[in-house]
Structure formats: structure tokens, C-alpha cells
N, C-alpha and C positions, 0 to 999 in steps of 0.2 A: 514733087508731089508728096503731101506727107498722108499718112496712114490713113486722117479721119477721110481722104477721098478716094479713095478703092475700100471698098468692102471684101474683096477676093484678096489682096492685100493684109486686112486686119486678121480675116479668117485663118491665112498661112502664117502670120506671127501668132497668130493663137495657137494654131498647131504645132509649131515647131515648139513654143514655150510648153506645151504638155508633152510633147514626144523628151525634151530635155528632162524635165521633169520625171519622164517612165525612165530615162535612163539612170537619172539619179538615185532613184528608190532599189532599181538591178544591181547597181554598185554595189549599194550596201548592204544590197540582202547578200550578194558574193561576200563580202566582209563579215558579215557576220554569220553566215554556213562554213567559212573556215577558221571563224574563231570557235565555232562549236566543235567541228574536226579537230581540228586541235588540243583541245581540252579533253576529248577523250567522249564527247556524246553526239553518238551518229546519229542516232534515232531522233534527235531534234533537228538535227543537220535534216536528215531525210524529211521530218515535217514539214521545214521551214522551204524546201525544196519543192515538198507536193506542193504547199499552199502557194507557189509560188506560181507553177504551172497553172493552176488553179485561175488565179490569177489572169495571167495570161491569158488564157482560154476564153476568162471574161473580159478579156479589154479587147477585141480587135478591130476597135474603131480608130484604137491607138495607130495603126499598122492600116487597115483599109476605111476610112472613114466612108460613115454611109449617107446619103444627100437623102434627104425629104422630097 
């Protein structure tokens, strides 16, 4: 069976390709709040942190997708 004949199918490869995706972008916000630690600038660290949450907060479709 390939993809174009399940629609419930294409749907969960969509999702998983974004959920991949949200985990990629977490990666490297981790990467780069402790390259700001590092260098010695919390208070960006801490920004890039809130904004992160923030984030989050807005995405939880990512995590509970909602049906029409």
C-alpha cells in the first residue's frame, strides 16, 4: 500500500515529519542557551528560554493534535 491510499497514513507521516522537525529546532535552542551560558550571558540564556516556553505553550497541536 503506498501512502497516496490511506489518508490516515499520509496524516501520521505528516505528523511525525513536524513533531521531527519540533525536535530539531529544541536541539538547538539546547545548543545555543549553553553557548550563551557559557560565554558568560545569562539574561539571553534566560530569554531564549522564556521565548522558548512561550513557544511551547503555543504549539500543542504538536503534542495533542486537535480534529475539526
Amino acid at each position: 500500500m503506498t501512502t497516496s491510499e490511506s489518508p490516515e497514513i499520509d496524516r501520521l507521516v505528516a505528523e511525525l515529519e513536524q513533531a521531527e522537525a519540533y525536535e530539531q529546532r529544541l536541539r538547538q535552542l539546547i545548543v545555543d542557551v549553553r553557548d550563551q551560558l557559557a560565554a558568560g550571558n545569562q539574561q539571553a540564556a534566560l530569554s531564549m528560554l522564556n521565548a522558548a516556553l512561550s513557544d511551547i505553550d503555543a504549539a500543542t497541536d504538536v503534542v495533542t493534535p486537535h480534529r475539526d
